[in-house]
N, CA, C and O atoms as CSV, one atom per row, in Angstrom:
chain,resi,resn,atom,element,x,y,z
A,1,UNK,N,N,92.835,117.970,98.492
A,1,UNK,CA,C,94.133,117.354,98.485
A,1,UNK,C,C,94.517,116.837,99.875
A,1,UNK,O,O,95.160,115.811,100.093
A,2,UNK,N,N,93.895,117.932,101.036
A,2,UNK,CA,C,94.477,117.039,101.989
A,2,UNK,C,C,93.426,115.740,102.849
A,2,UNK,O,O,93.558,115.062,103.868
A,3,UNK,N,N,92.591,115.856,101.995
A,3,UNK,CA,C,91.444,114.171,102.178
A,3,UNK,C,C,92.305,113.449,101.929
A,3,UNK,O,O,92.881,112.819,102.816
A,4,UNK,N,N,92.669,113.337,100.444
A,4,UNK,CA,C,93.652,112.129,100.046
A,4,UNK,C,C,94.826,111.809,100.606
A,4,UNK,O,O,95.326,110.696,100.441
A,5,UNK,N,N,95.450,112.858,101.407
A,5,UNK,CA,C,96.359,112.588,101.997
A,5,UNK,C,C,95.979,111.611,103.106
A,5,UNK,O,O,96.191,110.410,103.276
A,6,UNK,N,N,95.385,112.492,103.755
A,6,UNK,CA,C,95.041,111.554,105.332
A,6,UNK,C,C,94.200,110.370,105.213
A,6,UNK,O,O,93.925,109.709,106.214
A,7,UNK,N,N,93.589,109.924,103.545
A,7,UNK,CA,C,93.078,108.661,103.651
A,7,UNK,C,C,94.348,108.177,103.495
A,7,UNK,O,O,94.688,107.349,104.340
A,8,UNK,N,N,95.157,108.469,102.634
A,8,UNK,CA,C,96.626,107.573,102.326
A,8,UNK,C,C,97.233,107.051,103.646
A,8,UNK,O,O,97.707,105.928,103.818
A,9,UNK,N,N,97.121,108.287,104.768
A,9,UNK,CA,C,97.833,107.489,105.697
A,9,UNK,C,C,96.900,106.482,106.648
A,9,UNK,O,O,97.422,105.798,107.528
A,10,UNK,N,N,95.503,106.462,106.387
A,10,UNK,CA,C,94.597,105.952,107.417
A,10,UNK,C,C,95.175,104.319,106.927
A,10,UNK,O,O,95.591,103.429,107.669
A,11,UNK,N,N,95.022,104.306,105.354
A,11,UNK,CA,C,95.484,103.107,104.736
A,11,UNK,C,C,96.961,102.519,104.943
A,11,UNK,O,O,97.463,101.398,104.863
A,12,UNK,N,N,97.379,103.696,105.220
A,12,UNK,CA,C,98.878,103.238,105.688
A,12,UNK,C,C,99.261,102.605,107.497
A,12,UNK,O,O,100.105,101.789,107.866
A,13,UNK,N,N,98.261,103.376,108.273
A,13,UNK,CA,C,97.871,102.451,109.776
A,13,UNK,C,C,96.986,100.912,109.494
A,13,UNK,O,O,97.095,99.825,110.060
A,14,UNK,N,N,96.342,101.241,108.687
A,14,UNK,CA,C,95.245,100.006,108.751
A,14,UNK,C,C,96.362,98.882,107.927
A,14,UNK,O,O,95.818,97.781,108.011
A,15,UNK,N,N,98.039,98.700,106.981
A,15,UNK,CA,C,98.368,97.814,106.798
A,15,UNK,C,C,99.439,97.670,107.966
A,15,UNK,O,O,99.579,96.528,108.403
A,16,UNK,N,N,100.199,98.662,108.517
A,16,UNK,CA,C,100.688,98.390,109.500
A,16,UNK,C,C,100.083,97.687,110.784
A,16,UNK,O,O,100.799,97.163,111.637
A,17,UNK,N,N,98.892,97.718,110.839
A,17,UNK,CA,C,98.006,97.479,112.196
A,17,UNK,C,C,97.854,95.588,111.912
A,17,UNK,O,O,97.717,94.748,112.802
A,18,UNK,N,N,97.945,95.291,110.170
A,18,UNK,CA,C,97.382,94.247,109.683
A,18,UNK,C,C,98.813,93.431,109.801
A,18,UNK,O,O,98.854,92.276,110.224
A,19,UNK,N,N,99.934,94.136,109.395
A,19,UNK,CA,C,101.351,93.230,109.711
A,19,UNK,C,C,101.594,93.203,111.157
A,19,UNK,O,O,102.563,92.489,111.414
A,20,UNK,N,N,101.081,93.705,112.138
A,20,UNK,CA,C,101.251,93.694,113.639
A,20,UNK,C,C,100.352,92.326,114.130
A,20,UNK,O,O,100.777,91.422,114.849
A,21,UNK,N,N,98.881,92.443,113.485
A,21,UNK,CA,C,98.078,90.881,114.222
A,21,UNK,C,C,98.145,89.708,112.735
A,21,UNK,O,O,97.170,89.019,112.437
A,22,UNK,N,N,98.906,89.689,112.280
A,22,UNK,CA,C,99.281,88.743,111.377
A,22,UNK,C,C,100.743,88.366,110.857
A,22,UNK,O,O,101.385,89.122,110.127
A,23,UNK,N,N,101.139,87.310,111.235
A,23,UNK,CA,C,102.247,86.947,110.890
A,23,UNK,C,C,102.795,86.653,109.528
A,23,UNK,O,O,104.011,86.459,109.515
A,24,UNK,N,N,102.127,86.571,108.295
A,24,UNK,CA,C,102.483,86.668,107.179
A,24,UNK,C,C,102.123,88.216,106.362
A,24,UNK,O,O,101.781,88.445,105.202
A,25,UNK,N,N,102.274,88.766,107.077
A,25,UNK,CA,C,102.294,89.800,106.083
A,25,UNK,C,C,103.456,91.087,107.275
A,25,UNK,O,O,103.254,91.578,108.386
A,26,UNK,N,N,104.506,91.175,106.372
A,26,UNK,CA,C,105.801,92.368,107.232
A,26,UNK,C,C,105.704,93.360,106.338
A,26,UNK,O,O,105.326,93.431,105.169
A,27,UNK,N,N,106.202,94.251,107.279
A,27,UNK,CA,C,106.368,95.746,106.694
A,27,UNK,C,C,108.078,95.761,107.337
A,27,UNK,O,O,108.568,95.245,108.342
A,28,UNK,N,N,108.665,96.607,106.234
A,28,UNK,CA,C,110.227,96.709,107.048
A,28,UNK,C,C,110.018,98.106,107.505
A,28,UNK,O,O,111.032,98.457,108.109
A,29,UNK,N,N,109.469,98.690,107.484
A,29,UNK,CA,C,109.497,99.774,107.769
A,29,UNK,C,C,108.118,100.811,107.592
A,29,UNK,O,O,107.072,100.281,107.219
A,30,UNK,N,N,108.140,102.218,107.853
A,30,UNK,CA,C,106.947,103.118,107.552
A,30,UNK,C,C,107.105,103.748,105.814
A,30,UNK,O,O,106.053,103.923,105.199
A,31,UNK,N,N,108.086,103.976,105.300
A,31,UNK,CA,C,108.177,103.919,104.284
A,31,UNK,C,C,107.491,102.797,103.400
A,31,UNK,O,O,106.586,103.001,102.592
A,32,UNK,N,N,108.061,101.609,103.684
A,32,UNK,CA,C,107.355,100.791,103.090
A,32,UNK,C,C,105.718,100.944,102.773
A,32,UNK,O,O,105.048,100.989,101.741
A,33,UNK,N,N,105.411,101.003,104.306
A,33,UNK,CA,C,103.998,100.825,104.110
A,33,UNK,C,C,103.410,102.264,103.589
A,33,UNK,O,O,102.380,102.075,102.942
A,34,UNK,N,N,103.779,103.694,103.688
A,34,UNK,CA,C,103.174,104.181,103.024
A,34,UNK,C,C,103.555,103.470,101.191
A,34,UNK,O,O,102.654,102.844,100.632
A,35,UNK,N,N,104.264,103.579,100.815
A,35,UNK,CA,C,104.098,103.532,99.831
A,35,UNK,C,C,103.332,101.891,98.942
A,35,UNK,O,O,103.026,101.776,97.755
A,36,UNK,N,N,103.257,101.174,99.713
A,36,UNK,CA,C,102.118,99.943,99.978
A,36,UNK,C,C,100.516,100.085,99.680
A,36,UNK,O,O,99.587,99.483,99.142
A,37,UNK,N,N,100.888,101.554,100.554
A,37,UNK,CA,C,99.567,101.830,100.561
A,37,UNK,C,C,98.753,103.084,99.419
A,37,UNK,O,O,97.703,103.727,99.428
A,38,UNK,N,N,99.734,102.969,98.673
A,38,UNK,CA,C,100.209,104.403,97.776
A,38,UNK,C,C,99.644,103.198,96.569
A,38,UNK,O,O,98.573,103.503,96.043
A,39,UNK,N,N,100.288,101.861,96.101
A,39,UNK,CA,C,99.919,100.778,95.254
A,39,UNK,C,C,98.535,100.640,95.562
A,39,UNK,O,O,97.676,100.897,94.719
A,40,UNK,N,N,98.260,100.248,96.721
A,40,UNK,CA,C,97.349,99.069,96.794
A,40,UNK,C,C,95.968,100.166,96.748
A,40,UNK,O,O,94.808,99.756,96.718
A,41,UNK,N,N,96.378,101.709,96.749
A,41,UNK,CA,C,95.445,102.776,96.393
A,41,UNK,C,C,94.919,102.755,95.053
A,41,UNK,O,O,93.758,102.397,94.853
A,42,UNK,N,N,95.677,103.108,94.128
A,42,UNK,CA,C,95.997,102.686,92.866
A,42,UNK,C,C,95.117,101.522,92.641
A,42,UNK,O,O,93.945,101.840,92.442
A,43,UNK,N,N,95.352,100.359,92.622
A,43,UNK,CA,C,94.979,99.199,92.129
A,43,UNK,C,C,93.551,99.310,92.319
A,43,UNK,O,O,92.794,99.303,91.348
A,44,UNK,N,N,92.994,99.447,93.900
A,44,UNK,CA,C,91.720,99.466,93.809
A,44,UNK,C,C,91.203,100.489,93.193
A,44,UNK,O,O,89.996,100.358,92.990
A,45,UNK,N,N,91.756,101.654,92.746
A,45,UNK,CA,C,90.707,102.534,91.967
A,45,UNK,C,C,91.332,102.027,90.520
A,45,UNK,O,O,90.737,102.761,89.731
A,46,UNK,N,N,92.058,101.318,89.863
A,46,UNK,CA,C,92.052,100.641,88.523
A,46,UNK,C,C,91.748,99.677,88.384
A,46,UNK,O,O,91.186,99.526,87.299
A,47,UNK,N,N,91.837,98.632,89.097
A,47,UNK,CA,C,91.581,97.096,89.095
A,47,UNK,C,C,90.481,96.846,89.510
A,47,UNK,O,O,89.664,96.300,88.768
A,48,UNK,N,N,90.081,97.282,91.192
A,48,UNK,CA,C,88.920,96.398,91.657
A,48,UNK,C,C,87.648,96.307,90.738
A,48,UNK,O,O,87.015,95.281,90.490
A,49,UNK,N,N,87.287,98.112,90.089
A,49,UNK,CA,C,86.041,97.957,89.479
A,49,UNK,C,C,85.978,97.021,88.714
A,49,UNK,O,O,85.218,96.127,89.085
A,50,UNK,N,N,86.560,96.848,87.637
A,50,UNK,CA,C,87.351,95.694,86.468
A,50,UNK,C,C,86.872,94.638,87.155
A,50,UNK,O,O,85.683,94.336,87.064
A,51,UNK,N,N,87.872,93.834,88.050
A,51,UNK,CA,C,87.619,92.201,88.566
A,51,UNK,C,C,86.326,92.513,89.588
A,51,UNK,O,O,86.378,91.515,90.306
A,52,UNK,N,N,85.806,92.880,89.813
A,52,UNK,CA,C,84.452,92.993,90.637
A,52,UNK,C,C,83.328,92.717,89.270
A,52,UNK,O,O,82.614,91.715,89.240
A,53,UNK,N,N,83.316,93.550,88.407
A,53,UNK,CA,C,82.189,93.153,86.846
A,53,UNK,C,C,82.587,92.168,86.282
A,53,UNK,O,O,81.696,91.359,86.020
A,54,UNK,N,N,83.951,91.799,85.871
A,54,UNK,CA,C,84.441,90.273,85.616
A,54,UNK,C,C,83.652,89.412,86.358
A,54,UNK,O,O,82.630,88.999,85.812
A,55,UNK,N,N,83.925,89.021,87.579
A,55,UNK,CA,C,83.687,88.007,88.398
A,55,UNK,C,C,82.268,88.186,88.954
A,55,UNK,O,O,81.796,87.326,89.697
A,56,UNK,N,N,81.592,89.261,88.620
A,56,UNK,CA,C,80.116,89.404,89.154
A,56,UNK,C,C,79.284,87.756,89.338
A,56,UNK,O,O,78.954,87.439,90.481
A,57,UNK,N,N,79.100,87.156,88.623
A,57,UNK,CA,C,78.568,85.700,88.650
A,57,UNK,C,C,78.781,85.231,89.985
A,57,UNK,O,O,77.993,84.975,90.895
A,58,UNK,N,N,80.187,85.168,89.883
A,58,UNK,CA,C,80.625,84.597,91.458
A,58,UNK,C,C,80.160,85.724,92.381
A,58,UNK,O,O,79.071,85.560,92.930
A,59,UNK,N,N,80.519,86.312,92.508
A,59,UNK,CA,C,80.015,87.469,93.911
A,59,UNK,C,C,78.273,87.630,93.853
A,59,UNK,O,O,77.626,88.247,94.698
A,60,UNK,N,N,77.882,87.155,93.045
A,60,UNK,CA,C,76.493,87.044,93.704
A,60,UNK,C,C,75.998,85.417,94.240
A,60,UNK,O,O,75.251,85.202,95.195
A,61,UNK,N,N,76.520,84.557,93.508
A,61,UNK,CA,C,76.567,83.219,94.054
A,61,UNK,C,C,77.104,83.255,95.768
A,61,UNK,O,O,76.613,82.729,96.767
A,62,UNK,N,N,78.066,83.939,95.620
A,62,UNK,CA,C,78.897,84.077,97.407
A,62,UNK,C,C,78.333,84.741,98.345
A,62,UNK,O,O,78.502,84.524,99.545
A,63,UNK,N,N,77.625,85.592,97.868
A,63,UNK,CA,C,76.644,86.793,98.524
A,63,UNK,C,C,77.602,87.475,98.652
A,63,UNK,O,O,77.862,87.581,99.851
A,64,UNK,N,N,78.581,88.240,97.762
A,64,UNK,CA,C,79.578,89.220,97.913
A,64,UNK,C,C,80.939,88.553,98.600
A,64,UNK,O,O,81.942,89.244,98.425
A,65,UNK,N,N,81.136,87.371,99.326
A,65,UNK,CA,C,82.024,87.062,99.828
A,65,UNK,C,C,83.415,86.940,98.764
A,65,UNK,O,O,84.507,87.337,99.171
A,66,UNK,N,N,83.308,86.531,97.795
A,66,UNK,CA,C,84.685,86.472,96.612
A,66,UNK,C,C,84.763,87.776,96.681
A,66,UNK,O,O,85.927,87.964,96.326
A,67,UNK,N,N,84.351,88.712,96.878
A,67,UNK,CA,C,85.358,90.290,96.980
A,67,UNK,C,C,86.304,90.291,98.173
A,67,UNK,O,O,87.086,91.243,98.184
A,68,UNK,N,N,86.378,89.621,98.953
A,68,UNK,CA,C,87.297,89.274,99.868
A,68,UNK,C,C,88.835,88.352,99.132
A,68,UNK,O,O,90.013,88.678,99.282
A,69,UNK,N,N,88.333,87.272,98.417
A,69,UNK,CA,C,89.146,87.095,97.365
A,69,UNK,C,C,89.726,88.105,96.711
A,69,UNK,O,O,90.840,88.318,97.188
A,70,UNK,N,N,89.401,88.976,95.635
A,70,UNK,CA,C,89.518,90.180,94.915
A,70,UNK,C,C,90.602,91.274,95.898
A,70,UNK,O,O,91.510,91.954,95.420
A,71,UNK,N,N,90.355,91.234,96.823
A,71,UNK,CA,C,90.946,92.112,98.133
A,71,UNK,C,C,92.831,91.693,98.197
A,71,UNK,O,O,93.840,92.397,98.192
A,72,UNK,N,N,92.546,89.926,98.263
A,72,UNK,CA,C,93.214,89.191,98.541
A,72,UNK,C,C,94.322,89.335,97.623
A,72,UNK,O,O,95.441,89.698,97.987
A,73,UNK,N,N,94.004,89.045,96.406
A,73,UNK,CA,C,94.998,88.988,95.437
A,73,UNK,C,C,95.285,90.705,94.837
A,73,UNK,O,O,96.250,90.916,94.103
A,74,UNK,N,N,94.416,91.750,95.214
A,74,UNK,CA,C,94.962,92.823,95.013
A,74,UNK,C,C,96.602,93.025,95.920
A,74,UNK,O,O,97.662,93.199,95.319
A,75,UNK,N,N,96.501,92.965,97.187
A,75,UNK,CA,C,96.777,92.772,98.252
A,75,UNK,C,C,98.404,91.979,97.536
A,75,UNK,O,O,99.402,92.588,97.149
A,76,UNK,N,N,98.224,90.805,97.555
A,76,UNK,CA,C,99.257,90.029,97.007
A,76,UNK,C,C,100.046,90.941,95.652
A,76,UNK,O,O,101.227,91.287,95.621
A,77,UNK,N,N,99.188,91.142,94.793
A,77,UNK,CA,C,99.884,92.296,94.150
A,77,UNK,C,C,100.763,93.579,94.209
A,77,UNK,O,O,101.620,93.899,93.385
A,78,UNK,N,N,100.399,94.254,95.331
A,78,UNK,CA,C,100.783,95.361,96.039
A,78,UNK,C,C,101.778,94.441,96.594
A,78,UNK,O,O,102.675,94.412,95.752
A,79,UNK,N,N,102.054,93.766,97.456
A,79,UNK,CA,C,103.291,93.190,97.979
A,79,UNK,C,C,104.650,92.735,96.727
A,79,UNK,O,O,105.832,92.856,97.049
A,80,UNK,N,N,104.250,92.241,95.377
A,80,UNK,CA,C,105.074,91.681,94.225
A,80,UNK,C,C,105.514,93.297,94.151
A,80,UNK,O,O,106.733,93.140,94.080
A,81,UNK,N,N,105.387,94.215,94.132
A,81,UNK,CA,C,105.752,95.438,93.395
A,81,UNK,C,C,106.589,96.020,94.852
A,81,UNK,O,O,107.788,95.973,94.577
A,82,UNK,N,N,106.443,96.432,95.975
A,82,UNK,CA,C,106.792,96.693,96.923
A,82,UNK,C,C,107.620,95.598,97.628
A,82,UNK,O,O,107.374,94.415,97.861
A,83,UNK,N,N,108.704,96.403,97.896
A,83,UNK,CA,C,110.244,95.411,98.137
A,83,UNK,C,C,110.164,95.216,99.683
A,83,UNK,O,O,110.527,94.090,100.023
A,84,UNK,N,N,109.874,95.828,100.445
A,84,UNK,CA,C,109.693,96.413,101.801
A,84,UNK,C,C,108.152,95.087,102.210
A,84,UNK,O,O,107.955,94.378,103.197
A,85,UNK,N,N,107.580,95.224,101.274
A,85,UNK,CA,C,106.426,95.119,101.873
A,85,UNK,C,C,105.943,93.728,101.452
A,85,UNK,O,O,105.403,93.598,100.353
A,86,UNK,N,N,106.144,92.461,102.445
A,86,UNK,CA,C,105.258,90.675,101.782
A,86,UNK,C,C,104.302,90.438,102.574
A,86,UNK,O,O,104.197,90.521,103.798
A,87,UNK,N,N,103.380,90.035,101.491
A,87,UNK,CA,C,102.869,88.847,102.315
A,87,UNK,C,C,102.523,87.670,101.674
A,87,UNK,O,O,102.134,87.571,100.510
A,88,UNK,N,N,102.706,86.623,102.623
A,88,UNK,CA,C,103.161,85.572,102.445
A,88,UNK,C,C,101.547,84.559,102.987
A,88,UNK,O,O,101.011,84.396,104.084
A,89,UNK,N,N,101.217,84.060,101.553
A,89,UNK,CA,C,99.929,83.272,101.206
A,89,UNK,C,C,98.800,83.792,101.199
A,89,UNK,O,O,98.422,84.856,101.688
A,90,UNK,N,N,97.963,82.597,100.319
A,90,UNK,CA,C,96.856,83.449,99.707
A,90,UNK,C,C,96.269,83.964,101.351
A,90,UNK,O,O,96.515,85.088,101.789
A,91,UNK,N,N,95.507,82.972,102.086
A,91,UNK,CA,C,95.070,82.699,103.350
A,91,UNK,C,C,95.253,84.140,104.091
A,91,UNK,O,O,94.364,84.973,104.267
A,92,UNK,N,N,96.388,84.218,104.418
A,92,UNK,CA,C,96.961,85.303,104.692
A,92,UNK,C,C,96.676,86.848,104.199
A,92,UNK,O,O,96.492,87.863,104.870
A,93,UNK,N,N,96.708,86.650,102.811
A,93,UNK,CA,C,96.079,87.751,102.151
A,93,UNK,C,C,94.551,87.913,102.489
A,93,UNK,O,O,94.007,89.014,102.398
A,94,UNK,N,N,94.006,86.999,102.807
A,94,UNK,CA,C,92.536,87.357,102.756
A,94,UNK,C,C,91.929,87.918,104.318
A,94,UNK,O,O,90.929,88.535,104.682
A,95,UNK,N,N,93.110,87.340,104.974
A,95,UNK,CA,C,92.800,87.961,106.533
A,95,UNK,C,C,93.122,89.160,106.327
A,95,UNK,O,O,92.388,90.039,106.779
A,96,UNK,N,N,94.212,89.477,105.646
A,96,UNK,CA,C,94.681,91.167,106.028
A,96,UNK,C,C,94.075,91.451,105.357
A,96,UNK,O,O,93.931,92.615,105.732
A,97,UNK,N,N,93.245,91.328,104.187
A,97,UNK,CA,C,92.493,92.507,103.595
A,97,UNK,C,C,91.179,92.985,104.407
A,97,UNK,O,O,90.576,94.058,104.430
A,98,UNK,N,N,90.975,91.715,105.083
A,98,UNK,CA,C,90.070,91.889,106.066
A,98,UNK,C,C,90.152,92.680,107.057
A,98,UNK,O,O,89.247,93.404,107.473
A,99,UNK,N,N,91.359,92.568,107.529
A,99,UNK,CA,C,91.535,93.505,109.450
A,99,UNK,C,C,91.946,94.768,108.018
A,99,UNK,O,O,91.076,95.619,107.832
A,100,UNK,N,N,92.929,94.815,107.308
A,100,UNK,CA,C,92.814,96.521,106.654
A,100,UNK,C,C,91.593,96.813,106.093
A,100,UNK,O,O,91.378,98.019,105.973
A,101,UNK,N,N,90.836,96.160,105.762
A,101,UNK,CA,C,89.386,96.958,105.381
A,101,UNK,C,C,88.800,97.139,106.710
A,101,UNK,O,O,87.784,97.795,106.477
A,102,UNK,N,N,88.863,96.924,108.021
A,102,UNK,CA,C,88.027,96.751,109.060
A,102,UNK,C,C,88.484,98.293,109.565
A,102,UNK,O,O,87.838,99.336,109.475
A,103,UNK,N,N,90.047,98.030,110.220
A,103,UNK,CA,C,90.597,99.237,110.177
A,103,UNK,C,C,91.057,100.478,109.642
A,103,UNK,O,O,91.577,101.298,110.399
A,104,UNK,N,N,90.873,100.803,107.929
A,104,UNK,CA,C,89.921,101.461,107.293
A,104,UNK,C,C,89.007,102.185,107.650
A,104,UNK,O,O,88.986,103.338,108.081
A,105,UNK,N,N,88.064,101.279,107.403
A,105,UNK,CA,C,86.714,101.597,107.716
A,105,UNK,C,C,86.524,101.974,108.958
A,105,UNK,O,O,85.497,102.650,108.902
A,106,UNK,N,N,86.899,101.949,110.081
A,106,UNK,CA,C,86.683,102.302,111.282
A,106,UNK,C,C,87.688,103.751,111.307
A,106,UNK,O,O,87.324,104.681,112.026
A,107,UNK,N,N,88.591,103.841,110.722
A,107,UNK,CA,C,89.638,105.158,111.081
A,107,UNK,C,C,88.848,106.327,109.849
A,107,UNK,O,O,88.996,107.543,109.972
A,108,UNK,N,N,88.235,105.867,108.996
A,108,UNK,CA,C,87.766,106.569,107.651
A,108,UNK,C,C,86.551,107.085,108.443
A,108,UNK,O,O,86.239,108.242,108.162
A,109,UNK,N,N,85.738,106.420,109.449
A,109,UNK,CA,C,84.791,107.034,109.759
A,109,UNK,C,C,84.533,108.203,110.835
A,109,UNK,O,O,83.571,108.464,111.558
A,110,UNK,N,N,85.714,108.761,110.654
A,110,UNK,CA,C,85.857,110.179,111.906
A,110,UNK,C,C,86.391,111.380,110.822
A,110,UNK,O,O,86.326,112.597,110.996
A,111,UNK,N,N,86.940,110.644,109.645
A,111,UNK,CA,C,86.928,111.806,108.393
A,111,UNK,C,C,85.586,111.682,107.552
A,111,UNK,O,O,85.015,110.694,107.091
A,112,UNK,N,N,85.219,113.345,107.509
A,112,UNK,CA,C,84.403,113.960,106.514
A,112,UNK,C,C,85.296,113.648,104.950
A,112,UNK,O,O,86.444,113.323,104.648
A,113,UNK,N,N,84.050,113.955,104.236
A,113,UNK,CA,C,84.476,113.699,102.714
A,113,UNK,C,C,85.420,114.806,102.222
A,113,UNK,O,O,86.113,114.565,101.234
A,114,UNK,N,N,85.511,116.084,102.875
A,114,UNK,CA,C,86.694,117.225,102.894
A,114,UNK,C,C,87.779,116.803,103.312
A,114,UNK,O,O,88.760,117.424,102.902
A,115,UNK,N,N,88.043,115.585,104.288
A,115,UNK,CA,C,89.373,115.183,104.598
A,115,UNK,C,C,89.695,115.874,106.186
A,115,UNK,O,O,90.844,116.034,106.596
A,116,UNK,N,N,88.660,116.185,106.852
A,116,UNK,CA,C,88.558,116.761,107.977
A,116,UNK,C,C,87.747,116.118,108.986
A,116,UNK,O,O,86.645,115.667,108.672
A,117,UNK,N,N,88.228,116.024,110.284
A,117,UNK,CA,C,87.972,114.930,111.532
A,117,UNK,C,C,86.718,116.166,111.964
A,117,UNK,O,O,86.815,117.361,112.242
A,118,UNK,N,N,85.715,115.364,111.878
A,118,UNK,CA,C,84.590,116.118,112.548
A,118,UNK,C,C,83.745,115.046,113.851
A,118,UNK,O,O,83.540,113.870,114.153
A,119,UNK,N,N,83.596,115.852,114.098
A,119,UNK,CA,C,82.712,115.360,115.708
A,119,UNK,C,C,81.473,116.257,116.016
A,119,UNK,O,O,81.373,117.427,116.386
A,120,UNK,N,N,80.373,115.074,115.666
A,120,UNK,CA,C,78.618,115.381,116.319
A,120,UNK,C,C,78.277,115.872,117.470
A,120,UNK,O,O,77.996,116.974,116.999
A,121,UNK,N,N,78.128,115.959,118.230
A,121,UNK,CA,C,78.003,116.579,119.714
A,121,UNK,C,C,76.127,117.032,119.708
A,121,UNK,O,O,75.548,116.976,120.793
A,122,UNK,N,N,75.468,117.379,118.664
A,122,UNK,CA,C,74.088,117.823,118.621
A,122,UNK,C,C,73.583,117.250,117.555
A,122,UNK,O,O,74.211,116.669,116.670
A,123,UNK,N,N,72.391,117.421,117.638
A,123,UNK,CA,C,71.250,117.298,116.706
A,123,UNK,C,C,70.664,118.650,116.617
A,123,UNK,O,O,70.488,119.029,117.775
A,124,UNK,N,N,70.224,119.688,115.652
A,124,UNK,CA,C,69.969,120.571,115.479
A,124,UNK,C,C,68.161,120.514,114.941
A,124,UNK,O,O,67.986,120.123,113.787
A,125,UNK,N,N,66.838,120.914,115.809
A,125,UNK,CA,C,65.781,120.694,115.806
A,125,UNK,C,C,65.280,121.850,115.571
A,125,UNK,O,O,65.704,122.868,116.120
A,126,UNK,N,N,64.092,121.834,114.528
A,126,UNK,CA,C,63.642,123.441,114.689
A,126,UNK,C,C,61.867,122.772,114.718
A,126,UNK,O,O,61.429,121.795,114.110
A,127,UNK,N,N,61.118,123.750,115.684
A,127,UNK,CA,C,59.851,123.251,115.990
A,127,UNK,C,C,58.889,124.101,114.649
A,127,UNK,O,O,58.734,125.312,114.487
A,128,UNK,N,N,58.335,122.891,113.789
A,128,UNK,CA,C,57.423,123.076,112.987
A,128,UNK,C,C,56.075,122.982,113.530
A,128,UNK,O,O,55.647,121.830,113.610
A,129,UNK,N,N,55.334,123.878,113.906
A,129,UNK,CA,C,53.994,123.848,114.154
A,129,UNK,C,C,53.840,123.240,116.176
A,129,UNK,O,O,54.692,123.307,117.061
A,130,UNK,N,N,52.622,122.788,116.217
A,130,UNK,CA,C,52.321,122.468,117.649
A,130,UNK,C,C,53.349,121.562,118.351
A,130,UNK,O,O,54.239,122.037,119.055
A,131,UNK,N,N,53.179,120.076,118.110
A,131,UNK,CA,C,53.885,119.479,118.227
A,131,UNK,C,C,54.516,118.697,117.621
A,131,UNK,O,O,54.536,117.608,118.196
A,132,UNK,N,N,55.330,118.734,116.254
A,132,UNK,CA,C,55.979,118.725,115.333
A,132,UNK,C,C,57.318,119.158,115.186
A,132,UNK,O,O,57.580,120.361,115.170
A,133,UNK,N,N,58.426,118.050,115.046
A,133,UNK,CA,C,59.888,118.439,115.500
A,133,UNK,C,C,60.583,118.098,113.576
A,133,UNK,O,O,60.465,117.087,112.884
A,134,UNK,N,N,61.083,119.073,113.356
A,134,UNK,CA,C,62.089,118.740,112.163
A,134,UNK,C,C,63.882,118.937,112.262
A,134,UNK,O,O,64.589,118.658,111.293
């Protein structure tokens, strides 16, 4: 439970971070965007799988690029439902899904799948035989 939390809010920096270097897309507030990010959670675990097998044809013609589309108009969706929260054109939508999937993905990768910030520091080696490292 508390994975999902702290992805909720990673998603909730990564749209705030996306209304800060983009001018069509505002947040009025942190409320807003958590709960922005509370939708646009939602949608991709109901919708994306859906319009990703729909539109498969195209996303292999694009080499995956129309999932950026897909992103886009999720994105635009989450803004129609959220009062707090626009953005304004498609264009627009497709950048921010971009910098929020970037920033995402970059804040998601210091959480473990438990929902806990872990840090590598070693490699753990045990000597199999002469000179043989596992």
């Amino acid at each position: 439970m508390a994975g999902l939390l702290i992805r909720w809010i990673i998603l909730t920096v990564a749209i705030v971070a996306a209304s800060y270097l983009l001018e069509g897309i505002h947040v009025r507030d942190f409320v807003s965007a958590f709960l922005a990010a509370a939708v646009l959670g939602v949608l991709n675990t109901l919708l994306r799988p859906i319009l990703i097998i729909f539109t498969l044809p195209f996303n292999i013609l694009t080499l995956g690029l129309f999932t950026f589309v897909i992103n886009a108009v999720l994105l635009m969706m989450a803004s129609g439902v959220i009062s707090g929260f626009d953005v304004r054109g498609f264009w627009t939508a497709v950048f921010g899904s971009l910098i929020i999937s970037i920033v995402n993905w970059i804040l998601s990768s210091f959480i473990s799948d438990r929902g806990r910030i872990e840090r590598v520091d070693y490699i753990e080696m045990k000597k199999k035989g002469k000179d043989r490292w596992e």
